[in-house]
N, C-alpha and C positions, 0 to 999 in steps of 0.2 A: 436660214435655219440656225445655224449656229451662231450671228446676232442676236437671234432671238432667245438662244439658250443664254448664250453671257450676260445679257440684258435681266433675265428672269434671274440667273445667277446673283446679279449686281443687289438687283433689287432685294433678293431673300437676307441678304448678306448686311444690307444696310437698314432693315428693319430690326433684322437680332442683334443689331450693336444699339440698338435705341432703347430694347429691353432692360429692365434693371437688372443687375445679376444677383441673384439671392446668397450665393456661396461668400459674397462677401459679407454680406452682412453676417450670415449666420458665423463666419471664423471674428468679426468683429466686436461679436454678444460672444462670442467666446474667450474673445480677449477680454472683453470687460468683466465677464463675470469670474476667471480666473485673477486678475488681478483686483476683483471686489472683494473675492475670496482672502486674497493673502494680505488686504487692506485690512480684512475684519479682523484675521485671526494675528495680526502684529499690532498694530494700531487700535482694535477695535474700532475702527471706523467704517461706517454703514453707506457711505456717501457715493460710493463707486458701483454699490447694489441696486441703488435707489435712482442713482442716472441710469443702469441698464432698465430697468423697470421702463422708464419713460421714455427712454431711445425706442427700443426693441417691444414694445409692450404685446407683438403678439408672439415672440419667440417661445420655443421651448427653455432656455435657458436664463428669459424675463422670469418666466414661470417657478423657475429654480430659485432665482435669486428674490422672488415675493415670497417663498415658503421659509428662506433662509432667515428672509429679513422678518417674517412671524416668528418664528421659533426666536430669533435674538430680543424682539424687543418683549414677548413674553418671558422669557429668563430673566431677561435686565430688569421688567417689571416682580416678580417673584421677589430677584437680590433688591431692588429695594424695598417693600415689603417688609425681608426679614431683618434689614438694615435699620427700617423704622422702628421697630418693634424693640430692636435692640438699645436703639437710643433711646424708647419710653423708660427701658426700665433704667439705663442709665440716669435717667430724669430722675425716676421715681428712687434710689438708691441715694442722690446725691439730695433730694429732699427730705427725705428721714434725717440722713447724717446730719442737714442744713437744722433739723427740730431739734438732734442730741446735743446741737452742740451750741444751741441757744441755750436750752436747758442746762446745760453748765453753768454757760457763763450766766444766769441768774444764779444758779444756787452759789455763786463763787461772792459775786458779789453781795447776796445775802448774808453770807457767811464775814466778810469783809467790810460791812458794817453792824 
C-alpha cells in the first residue's frame, strides 16, 4: 500500500512539472510591457510594445500594450497632420514672398533701363 501511494505520489508530481507554468509568463509580459513602457516614454520607441503584442498576444497586459500602442500612433498621426499643415502654409508664405520679390526685381530692372 504504501508503494502504491509513492508511486501515485511519483506520478502526480511528474505530470505537474510537464505543465507550463503561467506565473511566468504573465511576470514576463510584465517585464516587457514595463520596460515598453519606459522604451516609449525615453526613446519613443514602440518596438518592445509591439513584441509583447506578439509574444503574449492573449495576455492581459498584450491588451494594455495594443491600446497603448493605439493611442500613440493616433497622436503621432494628429502631430503629423498638424505638422503638415504647418508646412503648407510655410509653402504658401514663402511663395508669395518668392512673387514680391520677382516683382521687384522686374520693376528694378525696368527702371534701370
Amino acid at each position: 500500500m504504501r508503494l502504491a501511494t509513492v508511486l501515485l505520489l511519483l506520478t502526480l508530481l511528474s505530470s505537474c512539472a510537464t505543465i507550463p507554468r503561467q506565473p511566468e509568463t504573465s511576470q514576463d509580459a510584465d517585464k516587457l510591457l514595463q520596460e515598453g513602457i519606459v522604451a516609449l516614454g525615453e526613446k519613443h520607441s514602440t518596438h518592445l510594445l509591439k513584441q509583447l503584442v506578439k509574444q503574449y498576444p492573449d495576455t492581459p497586459q498584450a491588451k494594455a500594450a495594443a491600446q497603448i500602442l493605439k493611442v500613440c500612433l493616433k497622436k503621432k498621426a494628429d502631430t503629423n497632420k498638424g505638422e503638415i499643415e504647418k508646412l503648407k502654409q510655410e509653402n504658401l508664405q514663402l511663395k508669395e514672398d518668392l512673387d514680391k520679390l520677382r516683382q521687384l526685381l522686374i520693376s528694378s530692372e525696368k527702371r534701370a533701363s
